[in-house]
C-alpha positions as CSV (number, residue, x, y, z in Angstrom):
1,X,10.6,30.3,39.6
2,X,10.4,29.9,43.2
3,X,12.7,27.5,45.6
4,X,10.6,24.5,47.1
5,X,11.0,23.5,50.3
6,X,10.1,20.0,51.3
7,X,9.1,18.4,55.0
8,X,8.2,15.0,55.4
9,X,9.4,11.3,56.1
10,X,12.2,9.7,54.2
11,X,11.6,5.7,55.2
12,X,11.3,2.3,54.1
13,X,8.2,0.8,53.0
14,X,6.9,-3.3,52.8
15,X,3.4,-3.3,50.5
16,X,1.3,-6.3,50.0
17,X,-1.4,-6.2,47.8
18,X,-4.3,-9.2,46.9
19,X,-1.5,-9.7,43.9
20,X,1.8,-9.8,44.4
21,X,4.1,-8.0,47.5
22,X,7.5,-6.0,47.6
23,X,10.3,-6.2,49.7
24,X,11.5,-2.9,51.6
25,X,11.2,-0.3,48.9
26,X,11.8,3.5,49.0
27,X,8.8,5.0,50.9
28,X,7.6,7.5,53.0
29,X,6.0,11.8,52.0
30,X,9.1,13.4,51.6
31,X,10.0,10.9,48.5
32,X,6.9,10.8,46.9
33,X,6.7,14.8,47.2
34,X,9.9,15.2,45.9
35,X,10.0,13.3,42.9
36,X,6.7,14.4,41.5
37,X,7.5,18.7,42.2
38,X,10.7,17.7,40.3
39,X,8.8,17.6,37.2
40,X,8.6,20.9,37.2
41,X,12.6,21.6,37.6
42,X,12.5,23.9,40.5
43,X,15.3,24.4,42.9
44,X,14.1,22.1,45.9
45,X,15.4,21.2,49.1
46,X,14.3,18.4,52.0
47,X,14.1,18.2,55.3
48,X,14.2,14.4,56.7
49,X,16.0,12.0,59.0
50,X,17.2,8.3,58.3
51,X,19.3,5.8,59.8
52,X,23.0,4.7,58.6
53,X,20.8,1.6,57.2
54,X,19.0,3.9,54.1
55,X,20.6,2.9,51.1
56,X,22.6,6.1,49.5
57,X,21.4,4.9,46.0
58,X,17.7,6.4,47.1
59,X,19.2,9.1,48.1
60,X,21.0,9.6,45.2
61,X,17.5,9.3,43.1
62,X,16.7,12.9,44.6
63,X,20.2,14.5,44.2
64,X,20.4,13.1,40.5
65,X,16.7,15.5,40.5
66,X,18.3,18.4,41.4
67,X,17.1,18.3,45.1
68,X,19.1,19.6,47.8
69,X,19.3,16.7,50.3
70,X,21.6,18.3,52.5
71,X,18.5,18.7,55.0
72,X,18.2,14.7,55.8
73,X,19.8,14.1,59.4
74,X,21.8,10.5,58.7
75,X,22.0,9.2,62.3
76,X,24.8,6.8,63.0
77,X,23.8,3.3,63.7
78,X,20.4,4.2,63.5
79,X,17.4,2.9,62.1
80,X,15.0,4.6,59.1
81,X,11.6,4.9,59.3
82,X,9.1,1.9,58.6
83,X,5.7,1.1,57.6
84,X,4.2,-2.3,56.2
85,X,0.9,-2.6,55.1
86,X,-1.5,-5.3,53.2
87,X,-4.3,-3.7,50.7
88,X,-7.7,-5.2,50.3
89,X,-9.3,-6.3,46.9
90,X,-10.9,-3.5,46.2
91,X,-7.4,-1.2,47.0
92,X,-9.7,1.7,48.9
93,X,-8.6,-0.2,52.2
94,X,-6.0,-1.4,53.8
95,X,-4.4,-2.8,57.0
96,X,-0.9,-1.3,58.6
97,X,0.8,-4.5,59.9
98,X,4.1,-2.7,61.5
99,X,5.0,0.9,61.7
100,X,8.5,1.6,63.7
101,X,8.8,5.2,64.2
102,X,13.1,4.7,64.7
103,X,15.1,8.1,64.0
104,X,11.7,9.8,62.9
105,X,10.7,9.5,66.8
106,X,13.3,12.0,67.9
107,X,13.1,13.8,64.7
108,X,14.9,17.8,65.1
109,X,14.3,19.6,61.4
110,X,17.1,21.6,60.5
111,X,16.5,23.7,57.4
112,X,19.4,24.5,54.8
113,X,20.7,27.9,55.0
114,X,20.0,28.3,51.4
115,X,16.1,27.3,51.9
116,X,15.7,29.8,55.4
117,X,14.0,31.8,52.5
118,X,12.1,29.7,50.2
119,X,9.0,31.1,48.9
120,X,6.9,27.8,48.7
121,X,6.7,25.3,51.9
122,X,5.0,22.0,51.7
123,X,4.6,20.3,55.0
124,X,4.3,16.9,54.9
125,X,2.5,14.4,57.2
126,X,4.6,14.4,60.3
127,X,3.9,15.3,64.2
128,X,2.5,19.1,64.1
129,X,5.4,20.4,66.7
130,X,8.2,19.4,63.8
131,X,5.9,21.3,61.0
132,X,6.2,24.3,63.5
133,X,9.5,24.5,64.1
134,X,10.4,24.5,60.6
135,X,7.7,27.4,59.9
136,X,9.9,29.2,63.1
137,X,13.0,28.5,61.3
138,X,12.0,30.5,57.8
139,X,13.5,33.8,57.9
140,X,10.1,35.3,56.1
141,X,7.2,34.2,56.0
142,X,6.6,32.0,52.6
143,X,4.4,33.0,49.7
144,X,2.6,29.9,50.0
145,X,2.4,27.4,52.5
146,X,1.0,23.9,51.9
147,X,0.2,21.6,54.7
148,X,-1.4,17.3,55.0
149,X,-2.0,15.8,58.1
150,X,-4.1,12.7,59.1
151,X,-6.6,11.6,62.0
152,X,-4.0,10.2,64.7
153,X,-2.8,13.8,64.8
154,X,-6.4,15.4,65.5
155,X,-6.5,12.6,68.2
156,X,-3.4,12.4,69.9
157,X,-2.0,16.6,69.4
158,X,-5.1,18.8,69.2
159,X,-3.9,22.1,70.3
160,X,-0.7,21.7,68.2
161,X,-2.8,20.9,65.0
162,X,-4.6,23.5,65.1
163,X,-1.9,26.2,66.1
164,X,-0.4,24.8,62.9
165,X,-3.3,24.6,60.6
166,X,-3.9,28.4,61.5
167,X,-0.4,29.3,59.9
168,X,-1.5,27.5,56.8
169,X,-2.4,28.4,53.0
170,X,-3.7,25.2,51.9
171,X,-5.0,22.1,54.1
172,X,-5.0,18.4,51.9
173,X,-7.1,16.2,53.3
174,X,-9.2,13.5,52.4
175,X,-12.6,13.0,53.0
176,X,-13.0,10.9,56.2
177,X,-10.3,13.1,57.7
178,X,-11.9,16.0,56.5
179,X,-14.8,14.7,58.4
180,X,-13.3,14.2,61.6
181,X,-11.3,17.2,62.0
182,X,-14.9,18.8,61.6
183,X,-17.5,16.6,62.7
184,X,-19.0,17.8,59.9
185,X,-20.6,15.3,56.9
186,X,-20.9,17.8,54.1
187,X,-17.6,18.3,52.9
188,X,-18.9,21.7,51.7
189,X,-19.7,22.7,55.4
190,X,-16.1,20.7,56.3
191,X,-14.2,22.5,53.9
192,X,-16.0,26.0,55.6
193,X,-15.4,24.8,59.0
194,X,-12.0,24.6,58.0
195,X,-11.2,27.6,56.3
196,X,-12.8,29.3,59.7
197,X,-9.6,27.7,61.1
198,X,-7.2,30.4,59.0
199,X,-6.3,28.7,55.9
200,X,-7.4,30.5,52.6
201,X,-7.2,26.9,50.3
202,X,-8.8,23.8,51.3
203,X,-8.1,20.5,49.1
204,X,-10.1,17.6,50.3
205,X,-8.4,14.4,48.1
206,X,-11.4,11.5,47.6
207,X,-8.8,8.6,46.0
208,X,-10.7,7.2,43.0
209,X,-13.2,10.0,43.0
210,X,-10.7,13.0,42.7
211,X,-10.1,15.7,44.6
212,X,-12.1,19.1,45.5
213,X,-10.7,22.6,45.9
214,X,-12.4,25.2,48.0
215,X,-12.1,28.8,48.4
216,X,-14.4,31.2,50.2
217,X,-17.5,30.6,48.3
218,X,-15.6,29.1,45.3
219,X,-15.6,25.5,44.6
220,X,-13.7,23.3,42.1
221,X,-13.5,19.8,41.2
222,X,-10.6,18.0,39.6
223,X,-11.1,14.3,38.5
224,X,-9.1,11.2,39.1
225,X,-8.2,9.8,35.3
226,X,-9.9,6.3,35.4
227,X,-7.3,3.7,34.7
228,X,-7.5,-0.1,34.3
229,X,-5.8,-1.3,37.0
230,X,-4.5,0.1,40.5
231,X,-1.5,-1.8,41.0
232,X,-0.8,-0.4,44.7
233,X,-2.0,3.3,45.8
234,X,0.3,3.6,49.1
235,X,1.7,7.1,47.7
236,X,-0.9,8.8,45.5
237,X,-1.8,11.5,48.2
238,X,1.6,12.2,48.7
239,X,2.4,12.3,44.4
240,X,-0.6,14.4,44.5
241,X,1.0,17.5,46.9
242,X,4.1,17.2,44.8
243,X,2.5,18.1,41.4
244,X,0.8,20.7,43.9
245,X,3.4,22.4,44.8
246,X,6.1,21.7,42.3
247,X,3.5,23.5,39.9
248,X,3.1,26.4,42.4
249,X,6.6,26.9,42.6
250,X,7.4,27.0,38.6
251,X,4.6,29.5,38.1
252,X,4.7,31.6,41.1
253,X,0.9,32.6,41.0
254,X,-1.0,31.7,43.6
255,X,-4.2,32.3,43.1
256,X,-7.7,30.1,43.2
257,X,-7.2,30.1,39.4
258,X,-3.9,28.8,39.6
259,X,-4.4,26.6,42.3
260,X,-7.3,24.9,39.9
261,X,-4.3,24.0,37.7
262,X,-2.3,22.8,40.4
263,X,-4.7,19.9,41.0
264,X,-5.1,18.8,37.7
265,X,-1.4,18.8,37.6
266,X,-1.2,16.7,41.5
267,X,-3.9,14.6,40.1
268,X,-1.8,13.9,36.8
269,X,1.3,12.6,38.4
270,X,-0.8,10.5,41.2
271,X,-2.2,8.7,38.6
272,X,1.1,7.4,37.3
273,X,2.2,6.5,41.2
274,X,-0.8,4.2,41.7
275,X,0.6,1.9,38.3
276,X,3.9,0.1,40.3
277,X,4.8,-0.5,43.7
278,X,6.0,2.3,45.9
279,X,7.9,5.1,43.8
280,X,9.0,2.9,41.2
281,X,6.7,4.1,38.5
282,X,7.7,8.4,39.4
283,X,11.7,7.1,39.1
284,X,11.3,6.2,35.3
285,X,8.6,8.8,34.1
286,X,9.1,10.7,31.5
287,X,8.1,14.3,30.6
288,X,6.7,13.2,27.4
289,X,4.1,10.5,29.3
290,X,3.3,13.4,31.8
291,X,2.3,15.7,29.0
292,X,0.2,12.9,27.0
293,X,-1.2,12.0,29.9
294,X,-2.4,15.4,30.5
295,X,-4.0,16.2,27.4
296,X,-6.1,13.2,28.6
297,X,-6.8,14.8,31.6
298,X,-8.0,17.9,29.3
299,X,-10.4,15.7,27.5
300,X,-11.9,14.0,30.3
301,X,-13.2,16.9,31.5
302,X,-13.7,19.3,28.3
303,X,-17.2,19.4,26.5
304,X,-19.1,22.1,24.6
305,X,-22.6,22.4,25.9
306,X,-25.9,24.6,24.2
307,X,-27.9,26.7,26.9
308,X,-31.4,27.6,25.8
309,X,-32.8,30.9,26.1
């Protein structure tokens, strides 16, 4: 298997949705990310930055994994990262109340020595000059390189975006960002567009709808499982690159093929984030659920059909 090197915000998070609200709860990409690819047992790593007010035991939820946390900057007397948002009935939208940027705003990625190497990168959604000094830190180039980002960045850091996106294996997206980055409507002629930008893989995530792969001329489409209830969907996209990439890393192929199996996999594990508040549901899953769960994933989209002649 392949070492896993995770990017992305280690914070605090405050949800409200039309139901019921938390407190400050273990947020932010780097979490979610982690906790899903650790599924798959892989040696991981993360690069992050807190404040002296994080609480060790979350922290300790990623060592207990397995993951090398050695990467998070703790800065003295600081503050962590916060975002508070309120959802809307229909849990597709929602409202950001209070984001304080804190220790992320003067964020400096250090990579562990032991990582310098790692064949499978996943950059998560922070300020494209940090996802390019980590991809200058690597001492070779990784086999695969996984990338999200989101609109403020195509508004506010143009020419770093796309300096970035042009080092990039896969792009995940959803479809209004996809959209925007393109001025396209078709996500076919987005996810083209796109891939004109350098990257070979192009995952466009559409929440309750599922997610689409694209590669040259090839196109594939991975469901969302349909489930009862949505209790509170804050970290779903984020789940979804974990199972991405933790799946990548365990089976070292990275091919389209592969890559279809991937996002079944991403899709799988989002669909146990979106049942509790924050990352409570990924702390207490078990393998046996994620296999179950998958078989269901297998049916949903499995049928016999007769062609006529």
């Amino acid at each position: 298997m392949s070492k896993l090197l995770v990017v992305g915000s280690v914070a605090f998070d405050q949800i409200e949705t039309p139901f019921s609200k938390s407190g400050k709860i273990m947020g932010g990409a780097a979490n979610y990310i982690c906790l899903a690819a650790s599924q798959f047992k892989v040696p991981m790593a993360v690069v992050s930055i807190v404040g002296d007010d994080y609480p060790q035991d979350f922290l300790n939820y990623l060592i207990d994994r397995g993951i090398d946390t050695s990467g998070i900057e703790v800065v003295k007397d600081g503050k962590s990262f916060f975002w508070q948002g309120r959802y809307h009935n229909d849990m597709n939208l929602r409202d950001t109340l209070n984001t304080e940027l804190n220790v992320l705003g003067n964020f400096t990625p250090i990579v562990p020595p032991a990582f310098l190497n790692a064949e499978v990168l996943m950059l998560g959604n922070l300020h494209p000059q940090v996802q390019l000094d980590v991809l200058n830190q690597m001492t070779c180039r990784p086999k695969m390189v996984v990338m999200d980002t989101m609109n403020y960045w195509m508004t506010h850091t143009w020419d770093l975006l796309m300096k970035v996106i042009s080092q990039v294996d896969v792009l995940t997206i959803n479809d209004s960002e996809a959209r925007e980055l393109t001025r396209e409507f078709s996500l076919v002629k987005a996810a083209q567009r796109i891939m004109e930008m350098g990257v070979k893989y192009v995952v466009i995530k559409k929440g309750e709808h599922g997610a689409l792969l694209f590669h040259g001329h090839k196109v594939f489409f991975a469901p969302a499982l349909p489930l009862e209830e949505v209790f509170e969907p804050t970290g779903a996209g984020d789940t979804f690159a974990g199972g991405i990439v933790g799946y990548l890393a365990k089976t070292e192929d990275y091919s389209f093929e592969n890559l279809k199996r991937a996002i079944v996999h991403g899709a799988n594990l989002a669909s146990f984030c979106i049942e509790r508040f924050g990352t409570e549901r990924l702390l207490h899953l078990s393998h046996n659920e994620v296999i179950t769960r998958l078989l269901q994933f297998r049916d949903l989209t499995q049928f016999d059909i007769q062609l006529g002649r």
